[in-house]
Backbone as JSON Lines, residues from 0, in Angstrom:
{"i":0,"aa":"X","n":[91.7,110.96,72.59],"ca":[92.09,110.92,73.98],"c":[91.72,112.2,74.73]}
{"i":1,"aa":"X","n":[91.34,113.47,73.95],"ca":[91.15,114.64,74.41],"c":[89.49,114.46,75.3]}
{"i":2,"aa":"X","n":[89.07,113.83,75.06],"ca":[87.4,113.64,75.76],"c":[87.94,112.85,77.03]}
{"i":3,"aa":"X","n":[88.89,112.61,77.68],"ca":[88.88,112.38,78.82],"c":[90.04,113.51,79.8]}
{"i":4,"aa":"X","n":[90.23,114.37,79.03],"ca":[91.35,115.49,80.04],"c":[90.98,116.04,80.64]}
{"i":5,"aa":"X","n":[89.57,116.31,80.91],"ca":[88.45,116.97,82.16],"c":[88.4,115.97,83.48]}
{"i":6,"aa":"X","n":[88.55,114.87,82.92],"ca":[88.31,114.1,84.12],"c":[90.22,113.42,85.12]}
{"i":7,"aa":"X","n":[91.15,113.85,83.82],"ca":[92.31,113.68,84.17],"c":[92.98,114.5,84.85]}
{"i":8,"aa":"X","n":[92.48,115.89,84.66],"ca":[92.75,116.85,85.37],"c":[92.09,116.75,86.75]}
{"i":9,"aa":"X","n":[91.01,116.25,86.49],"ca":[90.14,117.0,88.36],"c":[90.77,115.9,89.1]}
{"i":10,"aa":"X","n":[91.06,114.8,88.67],"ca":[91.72,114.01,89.55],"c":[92.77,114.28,90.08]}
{"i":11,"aa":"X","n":[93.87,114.75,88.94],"ca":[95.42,115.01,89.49],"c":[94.99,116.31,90.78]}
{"i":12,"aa":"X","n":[93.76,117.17,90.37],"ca":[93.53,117.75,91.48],"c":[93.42,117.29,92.68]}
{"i":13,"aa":"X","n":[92.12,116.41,92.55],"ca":[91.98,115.96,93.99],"c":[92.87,115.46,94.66]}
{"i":14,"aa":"X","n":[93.95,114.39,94.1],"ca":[94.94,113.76,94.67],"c":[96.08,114.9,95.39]}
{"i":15,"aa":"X","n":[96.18,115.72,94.74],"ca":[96.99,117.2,95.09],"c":[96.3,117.81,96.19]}
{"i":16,"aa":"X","n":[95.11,117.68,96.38],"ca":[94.18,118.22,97.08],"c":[94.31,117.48,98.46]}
{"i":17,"aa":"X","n":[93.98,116.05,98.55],"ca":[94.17,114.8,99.3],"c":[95.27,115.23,99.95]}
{"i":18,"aa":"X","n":[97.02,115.14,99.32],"ca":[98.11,115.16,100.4],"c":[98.26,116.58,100.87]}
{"i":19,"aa":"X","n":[97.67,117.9,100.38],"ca":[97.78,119.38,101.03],"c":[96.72,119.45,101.92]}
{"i":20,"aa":"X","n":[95.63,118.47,102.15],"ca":[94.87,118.27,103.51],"c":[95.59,117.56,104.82]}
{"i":21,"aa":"X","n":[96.58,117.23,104.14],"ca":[97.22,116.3,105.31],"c":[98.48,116.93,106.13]}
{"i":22,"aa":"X","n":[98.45,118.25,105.3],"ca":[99.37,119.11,106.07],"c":[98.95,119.96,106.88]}
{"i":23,"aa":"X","n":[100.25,120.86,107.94],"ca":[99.56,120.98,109.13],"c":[99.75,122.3,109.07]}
{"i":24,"aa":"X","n":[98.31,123.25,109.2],"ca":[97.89,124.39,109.17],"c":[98.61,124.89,110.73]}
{"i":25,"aa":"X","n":[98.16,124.72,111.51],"ca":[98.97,125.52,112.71],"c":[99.17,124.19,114.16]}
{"i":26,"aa":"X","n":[99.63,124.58,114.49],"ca":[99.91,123.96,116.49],"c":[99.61,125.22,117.42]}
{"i":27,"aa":"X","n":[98.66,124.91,118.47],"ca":[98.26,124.95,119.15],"c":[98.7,124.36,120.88]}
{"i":28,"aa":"X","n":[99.68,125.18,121.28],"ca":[99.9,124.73,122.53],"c":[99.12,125.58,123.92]}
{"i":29,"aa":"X","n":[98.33,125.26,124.68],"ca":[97.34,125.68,125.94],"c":[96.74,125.03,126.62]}
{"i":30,"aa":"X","n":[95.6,125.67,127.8],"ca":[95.45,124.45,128.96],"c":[94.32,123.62,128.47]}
{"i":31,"aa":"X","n":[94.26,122.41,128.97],"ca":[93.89,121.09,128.64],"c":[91.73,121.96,128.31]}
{"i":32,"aa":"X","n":[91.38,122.31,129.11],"ca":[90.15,122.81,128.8],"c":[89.76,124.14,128.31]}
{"i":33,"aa":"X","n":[90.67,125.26,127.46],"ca":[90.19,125.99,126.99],"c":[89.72,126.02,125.79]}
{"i":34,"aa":"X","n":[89.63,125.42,125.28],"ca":[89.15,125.21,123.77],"c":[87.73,124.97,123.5]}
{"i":35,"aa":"X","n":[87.33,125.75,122.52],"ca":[85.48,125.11,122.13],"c":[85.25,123.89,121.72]}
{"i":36,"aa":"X","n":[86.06,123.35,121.13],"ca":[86.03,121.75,120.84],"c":[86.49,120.92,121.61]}
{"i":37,"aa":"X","n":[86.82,120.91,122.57],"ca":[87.13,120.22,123.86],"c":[85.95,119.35,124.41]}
{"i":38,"aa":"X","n":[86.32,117.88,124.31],"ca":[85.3,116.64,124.38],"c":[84.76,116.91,125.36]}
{"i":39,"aa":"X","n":[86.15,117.08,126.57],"ca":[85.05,116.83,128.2],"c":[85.75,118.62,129.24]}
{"i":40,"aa":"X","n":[84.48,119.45,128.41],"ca":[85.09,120.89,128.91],"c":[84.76,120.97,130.26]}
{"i":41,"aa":"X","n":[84.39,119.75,130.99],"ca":[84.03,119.96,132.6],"c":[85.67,119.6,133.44]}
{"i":42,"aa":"X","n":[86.33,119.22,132.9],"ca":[87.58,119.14,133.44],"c":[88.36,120.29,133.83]}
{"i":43,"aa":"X","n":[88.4,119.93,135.13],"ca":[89.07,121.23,135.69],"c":[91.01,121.13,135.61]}
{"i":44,"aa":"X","n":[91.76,120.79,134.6],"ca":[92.98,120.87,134.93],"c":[93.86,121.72,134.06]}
{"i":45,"aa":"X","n":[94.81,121.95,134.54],"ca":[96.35,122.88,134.45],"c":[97.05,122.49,133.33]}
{"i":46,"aa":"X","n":[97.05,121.28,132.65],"ca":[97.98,120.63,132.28],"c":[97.45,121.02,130.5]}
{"i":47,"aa":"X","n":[99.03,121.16,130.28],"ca":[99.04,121.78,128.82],"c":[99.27,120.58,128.12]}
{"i":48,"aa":"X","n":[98.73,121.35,126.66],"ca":[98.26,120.1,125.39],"c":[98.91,120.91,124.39]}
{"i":49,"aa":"X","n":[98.9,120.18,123.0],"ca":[99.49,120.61,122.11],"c":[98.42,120.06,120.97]}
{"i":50,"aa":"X","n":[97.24,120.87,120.21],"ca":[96.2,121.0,119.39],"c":[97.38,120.79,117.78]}
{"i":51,"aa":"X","n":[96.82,120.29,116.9],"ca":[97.72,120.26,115.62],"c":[96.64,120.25,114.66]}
{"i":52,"aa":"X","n":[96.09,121.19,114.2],"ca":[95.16,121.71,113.0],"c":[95.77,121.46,111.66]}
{"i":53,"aa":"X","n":[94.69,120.73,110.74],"ca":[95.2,120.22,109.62],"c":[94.58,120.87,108.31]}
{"i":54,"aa":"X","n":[95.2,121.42,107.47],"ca":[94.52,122.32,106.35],"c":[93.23,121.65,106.26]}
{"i":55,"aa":"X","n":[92.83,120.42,106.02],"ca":[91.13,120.22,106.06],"c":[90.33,120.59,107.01]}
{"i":56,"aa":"X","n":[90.86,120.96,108.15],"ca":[90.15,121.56,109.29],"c":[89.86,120.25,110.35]}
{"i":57,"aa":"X","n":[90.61,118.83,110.05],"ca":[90.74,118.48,111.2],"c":[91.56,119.15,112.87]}
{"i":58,"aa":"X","n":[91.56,118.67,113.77],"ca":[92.22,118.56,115.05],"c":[92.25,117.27,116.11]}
{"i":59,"aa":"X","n":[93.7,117.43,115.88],"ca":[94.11,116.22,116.56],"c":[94.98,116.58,118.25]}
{"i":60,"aa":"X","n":[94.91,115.78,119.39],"ca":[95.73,115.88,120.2],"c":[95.78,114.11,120.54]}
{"i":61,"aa":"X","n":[97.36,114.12,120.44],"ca":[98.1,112.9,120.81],"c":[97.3,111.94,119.82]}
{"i":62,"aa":"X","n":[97.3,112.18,118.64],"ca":[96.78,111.3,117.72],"c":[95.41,110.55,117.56]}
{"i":63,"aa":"X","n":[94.43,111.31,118.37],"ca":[93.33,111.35,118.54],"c":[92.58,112.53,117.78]}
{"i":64,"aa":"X","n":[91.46,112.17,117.26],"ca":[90.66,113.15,116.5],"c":[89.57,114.24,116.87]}
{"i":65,"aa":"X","n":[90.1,114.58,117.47],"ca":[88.88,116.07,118.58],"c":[87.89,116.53,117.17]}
{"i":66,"aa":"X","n":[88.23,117.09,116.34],"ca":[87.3,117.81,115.05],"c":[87.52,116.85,113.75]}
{"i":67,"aa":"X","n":[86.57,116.31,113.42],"ca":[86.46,115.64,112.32],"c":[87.34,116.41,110.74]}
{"i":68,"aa":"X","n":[87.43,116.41,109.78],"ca":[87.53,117.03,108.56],"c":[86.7,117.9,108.23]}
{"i":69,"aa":"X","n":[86.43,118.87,108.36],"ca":[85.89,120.2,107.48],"c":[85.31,119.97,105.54]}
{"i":70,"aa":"X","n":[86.77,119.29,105.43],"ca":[86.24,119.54,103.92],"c":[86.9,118.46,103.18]}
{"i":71,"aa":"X","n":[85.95,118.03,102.31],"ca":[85.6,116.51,101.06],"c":[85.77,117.1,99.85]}
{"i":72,"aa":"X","n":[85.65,115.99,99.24],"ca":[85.48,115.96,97.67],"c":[85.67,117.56,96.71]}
{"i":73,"aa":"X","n":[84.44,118.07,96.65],"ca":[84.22,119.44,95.61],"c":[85.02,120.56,96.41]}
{"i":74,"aa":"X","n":[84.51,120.58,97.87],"ca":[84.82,121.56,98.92],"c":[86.49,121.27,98.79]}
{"i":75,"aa":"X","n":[87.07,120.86,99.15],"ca":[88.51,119.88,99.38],"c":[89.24,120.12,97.88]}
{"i":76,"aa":"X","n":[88.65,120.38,96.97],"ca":[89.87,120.65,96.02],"c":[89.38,122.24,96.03]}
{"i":77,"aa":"X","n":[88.02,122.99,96.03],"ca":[87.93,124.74,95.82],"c":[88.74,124.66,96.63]}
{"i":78,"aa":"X","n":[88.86,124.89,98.2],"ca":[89.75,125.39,99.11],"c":[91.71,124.99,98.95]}
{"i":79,"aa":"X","n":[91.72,123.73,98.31],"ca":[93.27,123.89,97.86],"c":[93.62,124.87,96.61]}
{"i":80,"aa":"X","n":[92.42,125.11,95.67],"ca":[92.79,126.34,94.84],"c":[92.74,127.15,94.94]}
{"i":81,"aa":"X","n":[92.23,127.56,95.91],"ca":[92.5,128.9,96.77],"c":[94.08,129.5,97.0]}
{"i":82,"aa":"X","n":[94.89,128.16,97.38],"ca":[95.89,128.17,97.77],"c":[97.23,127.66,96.61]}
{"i":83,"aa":"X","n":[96.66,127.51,95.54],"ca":[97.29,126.49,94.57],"c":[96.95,126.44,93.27]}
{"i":84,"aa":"X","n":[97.3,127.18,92.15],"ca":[96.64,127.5,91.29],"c":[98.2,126.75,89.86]}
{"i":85,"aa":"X","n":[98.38,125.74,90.61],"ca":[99.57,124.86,89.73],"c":[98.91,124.25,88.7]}
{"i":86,"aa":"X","n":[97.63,123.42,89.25],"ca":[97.15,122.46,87.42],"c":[95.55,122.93,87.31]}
{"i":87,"aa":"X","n":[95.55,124.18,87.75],"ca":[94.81,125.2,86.76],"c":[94.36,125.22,85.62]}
């Protein structure tokens, strides 16, 4: 059974990896167009937003996806061991 604990391990990683992407790195509250990732930066308004950055490096406002995911598969578990050195 020992010829498969390489592959039992990287999984329990990734899956570990998977729900600590889904947590939320910071919030972001400011005006509706200051941001570099801002869809439509020709908008001229006042009105404040609330940005919610996700350890994979998504960004979301009002449950919409402004920045895609940053980081997958190989990338997506190095960067949780960065942070997480539990099934090491």
């Amino acid at each position: 059974m020992t010829q498969y604990h390489d592959r039992v391990v990287k999984r329990a990683k990734q899956i570990a990896a998977e729900e600590w992407a889904r947590g939320v790195k910071s919030l972001h509250a400011h005006s509706l167009n200051s941001m570099w990732y801002e869809p439509e930066p020709d908008v001229k308004k006042e009105v404040g937003v609330v940005d919610i950055e996700y350890n994979d490096g998504r960004i979301t406002r009002n449950d919409i996806e402004l920045v895609p995911s940053q980081l997958k598969n190989d990338r997506l578990i190095d960067e949780w061991e960065r942070f997480n050195n539990e099934l090491s």
